[in-house]
Structures are given as structure tokens and as C-alpha cells.
N, C-alpha and C positions, 0 to 999 in steps of 0.2 A: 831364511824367508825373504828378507831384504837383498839375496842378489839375485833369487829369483825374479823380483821382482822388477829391479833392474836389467833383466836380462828378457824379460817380456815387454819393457821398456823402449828397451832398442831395437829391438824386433819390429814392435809395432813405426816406429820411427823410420827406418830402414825399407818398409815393404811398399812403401808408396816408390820411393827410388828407383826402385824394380820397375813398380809402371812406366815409369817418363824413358825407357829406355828411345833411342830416337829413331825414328822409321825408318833412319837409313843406314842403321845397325840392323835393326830387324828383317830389313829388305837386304843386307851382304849376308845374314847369317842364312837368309832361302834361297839367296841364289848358292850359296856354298853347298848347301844338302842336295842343290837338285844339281849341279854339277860332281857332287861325290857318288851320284846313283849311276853315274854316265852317262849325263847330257852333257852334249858340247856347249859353252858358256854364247859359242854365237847362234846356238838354235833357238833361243828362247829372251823374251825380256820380262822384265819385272815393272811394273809400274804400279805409284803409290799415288792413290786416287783418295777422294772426298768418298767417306759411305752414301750420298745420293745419286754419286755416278759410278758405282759398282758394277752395277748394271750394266750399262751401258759401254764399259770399257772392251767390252768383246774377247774376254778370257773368261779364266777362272781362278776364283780367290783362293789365296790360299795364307792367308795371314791377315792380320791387324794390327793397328798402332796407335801412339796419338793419346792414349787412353779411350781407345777403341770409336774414334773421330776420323780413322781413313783405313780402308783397304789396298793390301797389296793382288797386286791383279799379276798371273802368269798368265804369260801368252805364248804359243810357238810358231815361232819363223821358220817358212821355206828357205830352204839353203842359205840360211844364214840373213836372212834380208826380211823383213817386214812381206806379208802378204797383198800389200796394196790396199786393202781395205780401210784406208782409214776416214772412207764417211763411217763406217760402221762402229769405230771405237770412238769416234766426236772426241778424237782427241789435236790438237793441230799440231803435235812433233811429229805424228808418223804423215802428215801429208809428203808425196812426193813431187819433184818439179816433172812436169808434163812433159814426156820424151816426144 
């Protein structure tokens, strides 16, 4: 009875850990599965946004983190490169310089 109990013990102790895994584990482990499905790794990116800009990141989510305080946002690129849009994702890494 006492190592059961012990052993419901650590369980419970252990399973918060599991939460706090860190977004940029959980963000290699979705880009690993969408590249094992055979996507090429430069067709697509991953970004991990705040949940109030979900939205607005101009993909589609396909994870969470954080303890469910940010989304990971897939997106796919033309030929390898960003589609230019990035009034549309309001995000400022994908602006490009003005050719």
C-alpha cells in the first residue's frame, strides 16, 4: 500500500515537468514530423507566437507551448523563400529589403 503510494507520489510530481517542455523542443519535434511526411525543411517555417497573435501570424497552428501561453504557427514558402507577405503576418523578421 505504501509503495503504491509512493509511486502515485512521483507521478504526480513528475507530470507538471512534462508541461514546461520548452517551445523550442516542441517546435524541432513539428518540424521533424512534417519533414518525415516529405516536406522539404526549406519549404515551410515554423514560428512560435503569443496566443493573441495567432491570428494574425498568417498560417496555421499546429501546436502549443508555454503551458499553453504561445502558439506554434506553420507556414509554407514558395520555393524556398518567404511569400513576401509580411504586412500580412505583422511579424518584422519576414520584412524584406526593397529590391
Amino acid at each position: 500500500m505504501k509503495k503504491a503510494l509512493v509511486v502515485g507520489a512521483l507521478l504526480l510530481a513528475t507530470a507538471p515537468l512534462a508541461a514546461f517542455a520548452s517551445c523550442e523542443s516542441v517546435k524541432a519535434d513539428i518540424a521533424q514530423k512534417i519533414v518525415n511526411n516529405g516536406v522539404p525543411e526549406s519549404s515551410f517555417k515554423l514560428e512560435i507566437v503569443p496566443n493573441d497573435q495567432a491570428n494574425q501570424a498568417g498560417g496555421q497552428v499546429v501546436g502549443h507551448c508555454g503551458q499553453d501561453t504561445q502558439k506554434i504557427v506553420y507556414t509554407r514558402l514558395n520555393n524556398g523563400e518567404d511569400s513576401g507577405d509580411a504586412a500580412q503576418t505583422g511579424t518584422s523578421q519576414d520584412t524584406k529589403a526593397p529590391q
